[in-house]
DOTILUM-882469 format. One record per residue (C-alpha): x, y, z; residue in three letters. Coordinates in steps of 0.5 Angstrom, whole numbers, plus 500, padded with zeros to 3 digits. Example, Ala and Ser with C-alpha at 12.3 -4.5 7.8 and 13.67 -1.06 7.14 Angstrom:
<nodes>
[node [525, 491, 516], ALA];
[node [527, 498, 514], SER];
</nodes>
This chain:
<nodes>
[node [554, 430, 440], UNK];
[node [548, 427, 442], UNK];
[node [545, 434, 443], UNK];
[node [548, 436, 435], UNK];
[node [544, 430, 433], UNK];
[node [538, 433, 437], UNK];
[node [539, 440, 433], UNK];
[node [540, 437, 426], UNK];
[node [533, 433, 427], UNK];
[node [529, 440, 430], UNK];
[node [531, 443, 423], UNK];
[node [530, 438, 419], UNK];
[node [524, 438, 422], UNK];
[node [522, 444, 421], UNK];
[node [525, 445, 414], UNK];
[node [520, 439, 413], UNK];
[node [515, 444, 414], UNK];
[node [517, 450, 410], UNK];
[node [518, 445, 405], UNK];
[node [511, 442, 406], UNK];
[node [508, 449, 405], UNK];
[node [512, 451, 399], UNK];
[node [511, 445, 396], UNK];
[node [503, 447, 396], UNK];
[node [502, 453, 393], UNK];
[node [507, 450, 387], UNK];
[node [504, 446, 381], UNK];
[node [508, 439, 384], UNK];
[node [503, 440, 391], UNK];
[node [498, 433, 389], UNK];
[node [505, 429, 389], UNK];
[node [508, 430, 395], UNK];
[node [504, 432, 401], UNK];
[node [510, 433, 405], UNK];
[node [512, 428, 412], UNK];
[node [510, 432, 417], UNK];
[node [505, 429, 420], UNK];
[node [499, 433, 427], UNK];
[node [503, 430, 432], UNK];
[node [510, 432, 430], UNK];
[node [507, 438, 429], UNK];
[node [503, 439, 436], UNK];
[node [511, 438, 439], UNK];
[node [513, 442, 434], UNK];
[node [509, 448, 435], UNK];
[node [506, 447, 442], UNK];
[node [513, 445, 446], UNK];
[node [513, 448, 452], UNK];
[node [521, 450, 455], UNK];
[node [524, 444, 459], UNK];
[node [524, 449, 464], UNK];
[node [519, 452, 468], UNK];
[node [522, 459, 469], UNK];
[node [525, 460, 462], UNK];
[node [520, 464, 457], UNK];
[node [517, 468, 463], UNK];
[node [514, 475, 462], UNK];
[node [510, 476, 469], UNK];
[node [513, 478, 475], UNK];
[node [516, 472, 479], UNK];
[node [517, 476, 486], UNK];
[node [514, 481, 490], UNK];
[node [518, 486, 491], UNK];
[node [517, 490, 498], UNK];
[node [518, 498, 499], UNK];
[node [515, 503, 503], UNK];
[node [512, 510, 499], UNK];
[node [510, 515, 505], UNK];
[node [517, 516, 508], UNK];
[node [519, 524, 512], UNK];
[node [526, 526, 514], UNK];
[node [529, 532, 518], UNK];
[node [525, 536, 512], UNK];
[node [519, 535, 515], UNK];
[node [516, 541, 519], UNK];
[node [513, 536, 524], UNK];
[node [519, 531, 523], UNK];
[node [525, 537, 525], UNK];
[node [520, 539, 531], UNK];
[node [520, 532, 534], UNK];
[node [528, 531, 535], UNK];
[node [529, 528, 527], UNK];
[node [536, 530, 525], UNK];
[node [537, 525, 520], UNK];
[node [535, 527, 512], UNK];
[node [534, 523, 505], UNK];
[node [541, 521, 504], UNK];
[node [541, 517, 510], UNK];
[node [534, 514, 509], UNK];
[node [535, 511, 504], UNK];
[node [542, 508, 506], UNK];
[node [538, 505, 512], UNK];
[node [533, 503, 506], UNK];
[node [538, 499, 503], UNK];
[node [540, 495, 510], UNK];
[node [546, 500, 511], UNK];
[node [546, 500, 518], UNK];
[node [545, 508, 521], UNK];
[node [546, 512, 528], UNK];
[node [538, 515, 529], UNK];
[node [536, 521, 532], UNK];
[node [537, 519, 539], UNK];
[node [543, 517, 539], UNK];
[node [541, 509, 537], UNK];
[node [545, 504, 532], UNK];
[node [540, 502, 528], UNK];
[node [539, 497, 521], UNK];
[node [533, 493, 518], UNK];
[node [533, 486, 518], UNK];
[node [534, 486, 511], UNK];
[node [534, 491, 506], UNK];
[node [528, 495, 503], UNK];
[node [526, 493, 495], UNK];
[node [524, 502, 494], UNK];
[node [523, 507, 498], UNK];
[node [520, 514, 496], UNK];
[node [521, 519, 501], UNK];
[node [515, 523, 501], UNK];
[node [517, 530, 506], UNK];
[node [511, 535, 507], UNK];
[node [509, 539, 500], UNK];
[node [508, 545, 505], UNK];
[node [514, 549, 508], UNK];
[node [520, 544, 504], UNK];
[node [526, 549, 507], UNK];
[node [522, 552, 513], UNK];
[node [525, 547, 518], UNK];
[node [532, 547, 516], UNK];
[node [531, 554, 517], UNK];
[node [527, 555, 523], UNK];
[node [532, 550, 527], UNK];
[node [538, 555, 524], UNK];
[node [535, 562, 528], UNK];
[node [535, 565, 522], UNK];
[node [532, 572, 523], UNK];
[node [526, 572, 519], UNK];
[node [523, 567, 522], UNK];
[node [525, 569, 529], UNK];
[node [523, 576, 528], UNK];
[node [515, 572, 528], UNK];
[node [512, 572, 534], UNK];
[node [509, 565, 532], UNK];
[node [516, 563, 529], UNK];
[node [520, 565, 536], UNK];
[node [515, 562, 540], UNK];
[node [515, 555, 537], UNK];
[node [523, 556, 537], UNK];
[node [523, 557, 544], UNK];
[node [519, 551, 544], UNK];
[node [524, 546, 541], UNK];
[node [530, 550, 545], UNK];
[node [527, 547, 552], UNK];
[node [525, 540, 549], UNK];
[node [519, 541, 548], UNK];
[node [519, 539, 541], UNK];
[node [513, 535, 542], UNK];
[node [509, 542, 544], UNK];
[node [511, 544, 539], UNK];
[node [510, 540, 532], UNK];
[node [503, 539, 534], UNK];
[node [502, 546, 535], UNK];
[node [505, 547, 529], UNK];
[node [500, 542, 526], UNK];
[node [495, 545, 529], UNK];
[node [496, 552, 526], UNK];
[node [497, 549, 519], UNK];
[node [489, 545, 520], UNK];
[node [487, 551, 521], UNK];
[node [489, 555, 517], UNK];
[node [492, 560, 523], UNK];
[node [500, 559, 519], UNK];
[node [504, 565, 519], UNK];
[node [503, 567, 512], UNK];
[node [510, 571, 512], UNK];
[node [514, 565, 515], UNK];
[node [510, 559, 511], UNK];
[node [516, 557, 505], UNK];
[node [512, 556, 498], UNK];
[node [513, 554, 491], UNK];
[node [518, 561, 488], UNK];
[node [521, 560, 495], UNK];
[node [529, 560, 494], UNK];
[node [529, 555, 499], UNK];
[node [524, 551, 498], UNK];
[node [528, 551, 491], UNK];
[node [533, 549, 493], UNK];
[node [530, 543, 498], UNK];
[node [526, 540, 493], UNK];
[node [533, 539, 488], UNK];
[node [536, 536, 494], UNK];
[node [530, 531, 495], UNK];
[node [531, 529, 489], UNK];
[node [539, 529, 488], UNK];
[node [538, 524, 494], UNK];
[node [534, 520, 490], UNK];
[node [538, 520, 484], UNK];
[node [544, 518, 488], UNK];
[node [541, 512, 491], UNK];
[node [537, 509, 485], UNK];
[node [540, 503, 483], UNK];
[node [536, 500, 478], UNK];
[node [536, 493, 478], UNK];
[node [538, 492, 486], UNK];
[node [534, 497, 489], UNK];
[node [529, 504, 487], UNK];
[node [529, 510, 489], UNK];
[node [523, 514, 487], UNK];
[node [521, 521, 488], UNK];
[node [516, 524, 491], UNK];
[node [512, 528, 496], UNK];
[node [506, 528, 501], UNK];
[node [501, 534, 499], UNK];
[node [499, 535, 506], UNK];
[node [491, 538, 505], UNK];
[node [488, 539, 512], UNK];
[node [481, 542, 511], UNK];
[node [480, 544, 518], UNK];
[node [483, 539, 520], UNK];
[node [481, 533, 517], UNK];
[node [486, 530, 513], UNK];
[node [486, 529, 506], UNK];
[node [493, 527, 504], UNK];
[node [496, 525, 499], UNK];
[node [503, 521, 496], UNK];
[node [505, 523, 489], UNK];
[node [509, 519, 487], UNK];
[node [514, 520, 480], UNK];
[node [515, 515, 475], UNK];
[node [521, 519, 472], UNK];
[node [527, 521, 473], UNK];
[node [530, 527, 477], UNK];
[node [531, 531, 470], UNK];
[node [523, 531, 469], UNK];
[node [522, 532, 477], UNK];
[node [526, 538, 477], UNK];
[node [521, 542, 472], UNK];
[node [516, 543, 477], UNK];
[node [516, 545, 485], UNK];
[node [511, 541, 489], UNK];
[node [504, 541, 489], UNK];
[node [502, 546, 496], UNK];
[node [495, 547, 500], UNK];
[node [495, 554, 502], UNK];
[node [492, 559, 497], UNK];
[node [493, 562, 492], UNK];
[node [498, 558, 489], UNK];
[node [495, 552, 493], UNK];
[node [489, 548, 495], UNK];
[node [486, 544, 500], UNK];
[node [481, 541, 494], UNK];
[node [484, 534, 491], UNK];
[node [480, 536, 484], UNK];
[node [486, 542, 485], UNK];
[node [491, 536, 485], UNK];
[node [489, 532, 479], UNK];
[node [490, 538, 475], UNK];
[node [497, 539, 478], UNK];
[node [498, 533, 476], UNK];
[node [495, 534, 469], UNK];
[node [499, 539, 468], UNK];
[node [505, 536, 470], UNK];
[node [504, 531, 464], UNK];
[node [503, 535, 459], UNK];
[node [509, 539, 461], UNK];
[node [514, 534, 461], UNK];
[node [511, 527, 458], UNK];
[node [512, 524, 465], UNK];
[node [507, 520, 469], UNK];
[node [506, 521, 476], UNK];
[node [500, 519, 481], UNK];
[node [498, 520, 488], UNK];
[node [496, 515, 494], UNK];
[node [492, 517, 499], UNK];
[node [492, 515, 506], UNK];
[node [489, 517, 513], UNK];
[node [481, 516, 512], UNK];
[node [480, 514, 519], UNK];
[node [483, 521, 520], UNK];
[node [479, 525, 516], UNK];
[node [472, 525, 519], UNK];
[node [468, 522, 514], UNK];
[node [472, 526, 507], UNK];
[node [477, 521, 505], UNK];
[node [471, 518, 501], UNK];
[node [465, 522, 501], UNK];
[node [458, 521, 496], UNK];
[node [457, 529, 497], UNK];
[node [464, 533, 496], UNK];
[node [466, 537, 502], UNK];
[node [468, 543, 497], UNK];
[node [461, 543, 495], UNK];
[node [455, 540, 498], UNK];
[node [454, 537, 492], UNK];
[node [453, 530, 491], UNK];
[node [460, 528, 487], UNK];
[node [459, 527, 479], UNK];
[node [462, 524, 474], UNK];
[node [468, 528, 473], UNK];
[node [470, 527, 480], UNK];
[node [469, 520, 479], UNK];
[node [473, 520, 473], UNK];
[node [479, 525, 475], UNK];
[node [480, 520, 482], UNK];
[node [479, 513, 478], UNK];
[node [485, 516, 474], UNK];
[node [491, 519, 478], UNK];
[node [488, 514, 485], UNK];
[node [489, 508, 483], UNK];
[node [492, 506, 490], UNK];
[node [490, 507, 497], UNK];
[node [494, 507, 503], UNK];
[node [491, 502, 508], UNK];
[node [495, 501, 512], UNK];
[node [500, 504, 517], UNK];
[node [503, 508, 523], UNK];
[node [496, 512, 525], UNK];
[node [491, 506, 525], UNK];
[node [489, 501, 521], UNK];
[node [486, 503, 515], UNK];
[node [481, 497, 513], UNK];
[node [475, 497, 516], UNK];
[node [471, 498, 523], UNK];
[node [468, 493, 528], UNK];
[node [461, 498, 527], UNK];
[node [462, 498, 519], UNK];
[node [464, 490, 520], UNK];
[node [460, 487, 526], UNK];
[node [460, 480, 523], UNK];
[node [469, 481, 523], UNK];
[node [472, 477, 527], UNK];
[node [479, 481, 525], UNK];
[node [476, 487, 524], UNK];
[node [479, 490, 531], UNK];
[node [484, 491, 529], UNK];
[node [489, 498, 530], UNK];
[node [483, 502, 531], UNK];
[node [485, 511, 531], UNK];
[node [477, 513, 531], UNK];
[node [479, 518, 536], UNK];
[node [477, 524, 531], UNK];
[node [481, 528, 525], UNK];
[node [488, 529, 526], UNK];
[node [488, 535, 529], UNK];
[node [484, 532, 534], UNK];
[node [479, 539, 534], UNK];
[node [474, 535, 532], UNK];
[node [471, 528, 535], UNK];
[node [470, 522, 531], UNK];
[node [462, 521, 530], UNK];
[node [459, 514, 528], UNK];
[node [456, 516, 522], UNK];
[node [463, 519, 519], UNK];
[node [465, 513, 518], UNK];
[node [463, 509, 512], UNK];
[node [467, 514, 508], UNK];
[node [473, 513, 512], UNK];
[node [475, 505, 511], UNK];
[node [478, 501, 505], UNK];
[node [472, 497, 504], UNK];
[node [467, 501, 505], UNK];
[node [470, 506, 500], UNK];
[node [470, 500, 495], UNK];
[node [462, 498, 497], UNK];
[node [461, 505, 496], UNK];
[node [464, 505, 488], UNK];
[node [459, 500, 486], UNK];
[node [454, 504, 488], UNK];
[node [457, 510, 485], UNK];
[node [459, 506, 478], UNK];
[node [452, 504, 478], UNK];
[node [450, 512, 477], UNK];
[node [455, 514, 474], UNK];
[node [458, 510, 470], UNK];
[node [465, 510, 472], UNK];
[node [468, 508, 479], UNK];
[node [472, 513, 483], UNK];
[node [474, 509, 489], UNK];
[node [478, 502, 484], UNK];
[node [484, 503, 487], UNK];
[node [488, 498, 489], UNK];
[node [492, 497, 496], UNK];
[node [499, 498, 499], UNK];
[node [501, 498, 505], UNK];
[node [507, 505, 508], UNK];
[node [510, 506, 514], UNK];
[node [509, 514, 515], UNK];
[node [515, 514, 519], UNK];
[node [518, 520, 521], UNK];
[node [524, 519, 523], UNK];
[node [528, 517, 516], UNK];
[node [527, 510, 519], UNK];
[node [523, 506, 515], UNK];
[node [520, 500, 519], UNK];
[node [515, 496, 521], UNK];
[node [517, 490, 525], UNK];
[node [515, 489, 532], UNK];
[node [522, 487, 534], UNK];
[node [525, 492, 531], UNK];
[node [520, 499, 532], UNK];
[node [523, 505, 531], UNK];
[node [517, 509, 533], UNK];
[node [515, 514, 527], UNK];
[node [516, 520, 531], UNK];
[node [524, 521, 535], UNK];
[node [520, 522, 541], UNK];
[node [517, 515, 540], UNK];
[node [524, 512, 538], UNK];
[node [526, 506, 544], UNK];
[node [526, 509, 551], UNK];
[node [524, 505, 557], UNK];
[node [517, 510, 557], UNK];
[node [515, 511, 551], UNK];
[node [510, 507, 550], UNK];
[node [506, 511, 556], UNK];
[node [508, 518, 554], UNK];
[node [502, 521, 550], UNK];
[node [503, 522, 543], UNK];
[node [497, 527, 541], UNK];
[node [492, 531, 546], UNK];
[node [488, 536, 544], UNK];
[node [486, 540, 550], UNK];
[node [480, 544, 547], UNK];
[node [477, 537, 546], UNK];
[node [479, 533, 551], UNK];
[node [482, 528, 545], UNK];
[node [488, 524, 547], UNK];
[node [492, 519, 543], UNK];
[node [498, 515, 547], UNK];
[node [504, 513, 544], UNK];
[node [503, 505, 545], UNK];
[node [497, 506, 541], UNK];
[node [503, 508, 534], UNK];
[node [502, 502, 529], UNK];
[node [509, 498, 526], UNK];
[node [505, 498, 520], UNK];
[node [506, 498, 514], UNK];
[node [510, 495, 507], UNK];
[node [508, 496, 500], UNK];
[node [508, 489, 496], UNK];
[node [509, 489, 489], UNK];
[node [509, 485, 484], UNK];
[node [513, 489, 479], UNK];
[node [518, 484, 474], UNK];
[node [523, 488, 475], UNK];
[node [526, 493, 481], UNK];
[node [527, 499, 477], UNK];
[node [521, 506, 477], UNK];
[node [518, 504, 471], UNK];
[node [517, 497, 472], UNK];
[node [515, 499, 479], UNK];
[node [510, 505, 478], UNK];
[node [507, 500, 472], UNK];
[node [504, 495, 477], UNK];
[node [503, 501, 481], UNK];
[node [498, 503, 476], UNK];
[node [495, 496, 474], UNK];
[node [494, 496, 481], UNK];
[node [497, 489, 482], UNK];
[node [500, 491, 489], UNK];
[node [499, 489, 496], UNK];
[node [499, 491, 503], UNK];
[node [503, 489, 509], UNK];
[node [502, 490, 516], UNK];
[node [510, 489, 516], UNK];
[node [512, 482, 514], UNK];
[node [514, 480, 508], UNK];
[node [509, 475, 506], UNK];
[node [509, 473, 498], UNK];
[node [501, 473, 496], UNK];
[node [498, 471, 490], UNK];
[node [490, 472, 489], UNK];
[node [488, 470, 482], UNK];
[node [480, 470, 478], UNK];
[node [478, 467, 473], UNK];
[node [472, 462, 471], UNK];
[node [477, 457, 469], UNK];
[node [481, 456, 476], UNK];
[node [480, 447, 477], UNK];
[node [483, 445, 484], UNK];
[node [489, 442, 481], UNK];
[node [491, 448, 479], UNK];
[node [493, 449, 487], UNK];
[node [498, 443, 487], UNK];
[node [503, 446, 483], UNK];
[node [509, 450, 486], UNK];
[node [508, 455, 481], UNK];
[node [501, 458, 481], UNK];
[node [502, 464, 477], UNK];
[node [503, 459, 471], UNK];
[node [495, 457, 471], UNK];
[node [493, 465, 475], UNK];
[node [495, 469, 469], UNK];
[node [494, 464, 464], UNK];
[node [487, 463, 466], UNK];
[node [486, 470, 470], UNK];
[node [487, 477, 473], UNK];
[node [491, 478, 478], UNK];
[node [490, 482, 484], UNK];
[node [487, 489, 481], UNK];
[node [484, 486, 475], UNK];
[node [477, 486, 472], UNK];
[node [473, 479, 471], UNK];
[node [467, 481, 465], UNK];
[node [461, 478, 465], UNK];
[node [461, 471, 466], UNK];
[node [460, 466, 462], UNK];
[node [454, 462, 461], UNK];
[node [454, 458, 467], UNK];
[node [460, 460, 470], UNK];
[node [462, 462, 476], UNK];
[node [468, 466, 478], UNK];
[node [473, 462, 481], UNK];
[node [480, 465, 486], UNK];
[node [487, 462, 486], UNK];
[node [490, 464, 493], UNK];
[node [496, 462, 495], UNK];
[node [501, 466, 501], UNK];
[node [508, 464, 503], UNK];
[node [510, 466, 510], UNK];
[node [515, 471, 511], UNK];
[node [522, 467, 511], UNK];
[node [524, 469, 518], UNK];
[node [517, 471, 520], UNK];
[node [511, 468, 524], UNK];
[node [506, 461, 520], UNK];
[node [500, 463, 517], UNK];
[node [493, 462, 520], UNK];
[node [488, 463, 515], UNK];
[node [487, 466, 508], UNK];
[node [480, 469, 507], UNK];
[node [476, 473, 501], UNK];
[node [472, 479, 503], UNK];
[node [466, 481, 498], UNK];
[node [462, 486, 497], UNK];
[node [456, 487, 492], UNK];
[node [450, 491, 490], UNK];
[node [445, 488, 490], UNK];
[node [438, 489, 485], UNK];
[node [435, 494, 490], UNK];
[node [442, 498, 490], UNK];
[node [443, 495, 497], UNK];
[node [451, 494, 498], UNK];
[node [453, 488, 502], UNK];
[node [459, 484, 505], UNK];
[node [461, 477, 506], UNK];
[node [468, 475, 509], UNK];
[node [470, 467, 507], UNK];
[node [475, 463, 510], UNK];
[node [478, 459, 503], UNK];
[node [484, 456, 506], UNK];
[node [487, 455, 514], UNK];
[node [492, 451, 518], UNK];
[node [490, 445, 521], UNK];
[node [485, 439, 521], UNK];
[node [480, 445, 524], UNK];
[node [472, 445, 521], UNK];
[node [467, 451, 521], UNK];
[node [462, 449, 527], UNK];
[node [454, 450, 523], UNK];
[node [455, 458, 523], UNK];
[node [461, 457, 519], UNK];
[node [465, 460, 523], UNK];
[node [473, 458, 524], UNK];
[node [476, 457, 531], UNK];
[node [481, 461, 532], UNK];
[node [488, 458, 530], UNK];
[node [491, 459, 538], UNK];
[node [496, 462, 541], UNK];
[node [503, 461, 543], UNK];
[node [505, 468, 545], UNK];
[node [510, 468, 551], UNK];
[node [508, 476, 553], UNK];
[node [513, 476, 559], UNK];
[node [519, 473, 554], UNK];
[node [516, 476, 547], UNK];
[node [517, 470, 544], UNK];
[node [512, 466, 540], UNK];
[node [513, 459, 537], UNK];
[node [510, 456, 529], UNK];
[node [508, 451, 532], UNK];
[node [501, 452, 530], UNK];
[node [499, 455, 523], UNK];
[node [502, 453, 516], UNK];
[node [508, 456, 512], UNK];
[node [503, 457, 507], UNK];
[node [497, 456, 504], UNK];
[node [494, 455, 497], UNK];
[node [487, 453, 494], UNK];
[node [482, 455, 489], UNK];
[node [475, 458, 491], UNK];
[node [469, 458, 487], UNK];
[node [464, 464, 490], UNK];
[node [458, 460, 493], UNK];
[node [453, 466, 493], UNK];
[node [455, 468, 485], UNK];
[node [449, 472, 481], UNK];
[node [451, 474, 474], UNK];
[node [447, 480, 475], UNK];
[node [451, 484, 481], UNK];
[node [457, 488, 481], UNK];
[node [462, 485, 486], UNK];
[node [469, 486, 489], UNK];
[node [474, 481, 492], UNK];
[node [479, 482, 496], UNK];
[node [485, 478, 499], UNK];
[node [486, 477, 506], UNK];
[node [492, 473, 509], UNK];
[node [493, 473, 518], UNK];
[node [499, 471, 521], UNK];
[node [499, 467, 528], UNK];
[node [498, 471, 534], UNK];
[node [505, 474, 536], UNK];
[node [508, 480, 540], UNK];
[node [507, 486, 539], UNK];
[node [512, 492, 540], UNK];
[node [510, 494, 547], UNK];
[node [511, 487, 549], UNK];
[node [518, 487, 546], UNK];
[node [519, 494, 550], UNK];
[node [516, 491, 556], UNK];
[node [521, 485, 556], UNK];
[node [527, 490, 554], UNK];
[node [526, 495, 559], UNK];
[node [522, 491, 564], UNK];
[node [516, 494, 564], UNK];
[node [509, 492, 567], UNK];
[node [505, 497, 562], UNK];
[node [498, 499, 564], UNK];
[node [492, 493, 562], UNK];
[node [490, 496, 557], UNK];
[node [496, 496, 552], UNK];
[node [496, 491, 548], UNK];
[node [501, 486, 548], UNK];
[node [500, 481, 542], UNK];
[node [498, 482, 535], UNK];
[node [496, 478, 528], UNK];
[node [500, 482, 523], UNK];
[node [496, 481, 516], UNK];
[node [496, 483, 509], UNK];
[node [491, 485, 504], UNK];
[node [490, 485, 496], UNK];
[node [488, 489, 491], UNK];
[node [481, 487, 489], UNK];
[node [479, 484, 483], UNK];
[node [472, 488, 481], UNK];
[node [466, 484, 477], UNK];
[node [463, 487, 473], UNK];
[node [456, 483, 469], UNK];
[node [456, 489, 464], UNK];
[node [464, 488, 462], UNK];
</nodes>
């Protein structure tokens, strides 16, 4: 009854308004100016929900997948031991619990959000028949010496030779299934009929996709495609390959694939690359490899449009940045593979690795935004795991390695992963990363909604925990607005969100940053959230700063502004931590203290856990090892958001 009354007196109300309105345009307007009143009608109109929740129309949760994922249809993956498929990677996405490929039960500590699998685009169908003896392949010299390998167990041996032969350019031709291949038809329909079989609109996404697996000598340059459609439009095209002539190693050959794909179909689609630590100073070049020529505007606009995303974190090293890129880091040392390129046919040189990492691509795009007018490297970033077992995880108490051979075994973590014996380059197993997990912030968990944020770049990356973290600009941000339980309110009222642009700043403002982290539910406390910047300055000089804005604890900067370390409450020999130290979340609102108007800049997020174990302490404990010293036992997991770009011409 009371809320009868309530409802009756709304609408009395608001016909008292229409009436007032009607009335003014009438003859009878300077008789009766109505009852409504500037304070009834600033409640009238300007009411907000009771609830907080209610009326929403941006994304209320991180939703955490993984878009880089091999199964048994992968040369590499089948050579290795891997005999587990798309089906049965997306049930263990979905939390089911699986039997792996050496025998092992098997489940996530809880279910995925999405997954795309994305088996190798060069040679789809070829294993599957390989492993089966059939006759053609055998008949290869090549073919039956790789066959002979994986039938004596040396299914390592054989992998990196058949990954080898693929860098080179040495692959059989006769024996190397292409697009037009019946079985490379058929394996590309069954990927996707796995997809449609798992989507679960609502609960949980499977995305279709594939790697485009470009090796230019070696050095990689692959890329994930990633569909927004559904099988119907996926199953009009085969895979984009690298060998010639209906393939190639040249990206600029991809984007027109992928051109070619929307224009024919209506679809959308784009492509992550991932692995510039392996690539030899290519992933993110000034001067194209292809040409020896400085890239030009079309190369910056084609890569601005169909990468909008990199991966910057995963099972082959860790993507950000480098300690002779970043000496003034603290946490740049983090999961470093500078070996070489990823045949491990060419060493890694100091000067290739300015255009290898996530930050200083991002430097780079200023400065060639600046010249050219378009920035080719405004991507934002996620965080895939690259596993090769179907298995995707990318918990340190849960590693499943990324290759069958690496799956849990008391000498895993000393076998030798890679080696090249021309070069002298070798990488051991221990040296295989858990990372990683995309994060993002879709507002529903469908592929549409997902493949959007994706291309608003509003995403982030996991070193495997699931942390929630926001990261917001704008010029208005006040400190109340970090004392809310929900930031969001004020971050996309008053801002952008991760992977935003801020145009030029208002007359005497200053660019101000909502951060907010909340630990993962079962995971480790946080230390501290920091921002890194990059500018270019007016003499076309690029810079970088990291600011610590928000951290656990009573500790202060010392005079250089240096934050002492949060501790270390790691028991290595039991692999097991304790939060006692650290926050379970950290909010605030930062202004940038070095602002000028009149440079390009980028900010990023940047959240660090606490110290706790690595997955070598964890197999140390199980197996009861004593590994060598220079593994190392603990880690501080991180996560890293999609930039906001300040531009003072925007």
């Amino acid at each position: 009854m009371i809320r009868s009354s309530f409802a009756m007196a709304g609408v009395a109300l608001f016909a008292a308004c229409l009436g007032t309105v009607a009335r003014a345009q009438g003859p009878t307007a300077t008789t009766d100016a109505g009852t409504l009143t500037q304070e009834q009608a600033g409640k009238l109109f300007n009411a907000r929900p009771y609830s907080p929740y209610a009326q929403r129309n941006f994304p209320m949760r991180p939703l955490f997948g993984d878009t880089h994922l091999h199964t048994d249809l992968s040369m590499d993956a089948g050579a290795t031991g891997t005999r587990l498929g798309p089906r049965e990677a997306y049930r263990f996405a979905k939390g089911e619990g699986v039997i792996s490929s050496t025998g092992q039960p098997a489940r996530l500590s809880r279910p995925l959000d999405f997954l795309a699998v994305t088996d190798h685009s060069d040679g789809m169908g070829f294993f599957t028949d390989f492993l089966a003896g059939k006759p053609e392949i055998l008949k290869n010299p090549q073919g039956r010496q790789w066959y002979d390998l994986v039938q004596a167990g040396k299914g390592g041996e054989a992998a990196f030779a058949l990954i080898s032969a693929f860098a080179q350019g040495t692959f059989p031709q006769e024996i190397l299934y292409q697009p037009g291949n019946p079985a490379y038809r058929s394996t590309w329909q069954s990927i996707i009929d796995a997809a449609e079989e798992a989507n679960d609109p609502g609960r949980f996404t499977a995305m279709i996709g594939y790697e485009w697996t470009a090796l230019a000598k070696g050095d990689n340059l692959h890329r994930n495609v990633i569909f927004r459609d559904d099988g119907d439009k996926a199953a009009m095209v085969e895979p984009y390959t690298t060998y010639p002539p209906v393939g190639s190693n040249n990206p600029r050959d991809l984007w027109k694939w992928l051109q070619n794909y929307e224009d024919r179909t209506g679809g959308q689609v784009l492509a992550i690359a991932h692995n510039g630590n392996l690539s030899n100073g290519t992933m993110f070049p000034i001067v194209e490899s292809f040409t020896g020529k400085e890239i030009d505007r079309d190369y910056a606009e084609q890569r601005a449009h169909w990468e909008v995303l990199y991966e910057t974190t995963q099972m082959k090293g860790d993507g950000e940045t480098h300690p002779l890129l970043s000496p003034n880091d603290e946490f740049a040392n983090f999961e470093r593979w500078d070996h070489g390129n990823l045949d491990l046919s060419e060493k890694k040189r100091p000067e290739m690795l300015e255009f290898e990492y996530t930050r200083s691509a991002l430097k780079n795009g200023l400065k060639l935004e600046a010249k050219l007018g378009i920035n080719p490297y405004k991507f934002g970033l996620v965080g895939s795991t690259d596993s090769h077992t179907a298995l995707s995880t990318a918990d340190d108490d849960n590693f499943w390695g990324k290759f069958a051979l690496t799956e849990p075994s008391a000498g895993r973590a000393t076998h030798t992963f890679a080696e090249n014996p021309q070069t002298g380059i070798k990488i051991m197993s221990w040296e295989e990363t858990a990372s990683g997990y995309a994060g993002v912030w879709a507002q529903e968990n469908t592929r549409a909604s997902i493949f959007d944020a994706m291309k608003r770049r509003e995403t982030y990356a996991t070193t495997g925990p699931r942390m929630t973290v926001r990261f917001f600009g704008g010029y208005d941000f006040a400190d109340a607005d970090a004392n809310t339980r929900s930031p969001a309110i004020a971050g996309y009222t008053k801002g952008v969100p991760m992977g935003g642009d801020l145009g030029h700043a208002p007359t005497g403002k200053t660019p101000a940053f909502l951060v907010a982290a909340l630990k993962d539910p079962i995971g480790a406390n946080l230390d501290r959230y920091q921002i890194v910047k990059g500018w270019l300055d007016a003499a076309g000089e690029v810079h970088e700063k990291v600011y610590d804005v928000a951290w656990s604890g009573d500790r202060k900067p010392d005079t250089g502004g240096k934050l002492p370390p949060v501790g270390n409450t790691v028991d290595v020999p039991n692999a097991t931590w304790s939060n006692t130290i650290g926050a379970p979340e950290l909010i605030s609102v930062w202004k940038d203290p070095d602002f000028d108007p009149d440079q390009r800049a980028f900010y990023y997020g940047r959240v660090i856990e606490i110290p706790t174990p690595r997955w070598t302490a964890y197999d140390a404990k199980y197996y009861g090892l004593t590994l060598p010293p220079e593994v190392p036992m603990t880690t501080q997991e991180r996560a890293y958001t999609s930039p906001i770009w300040y531009n003072p011409a925007g």
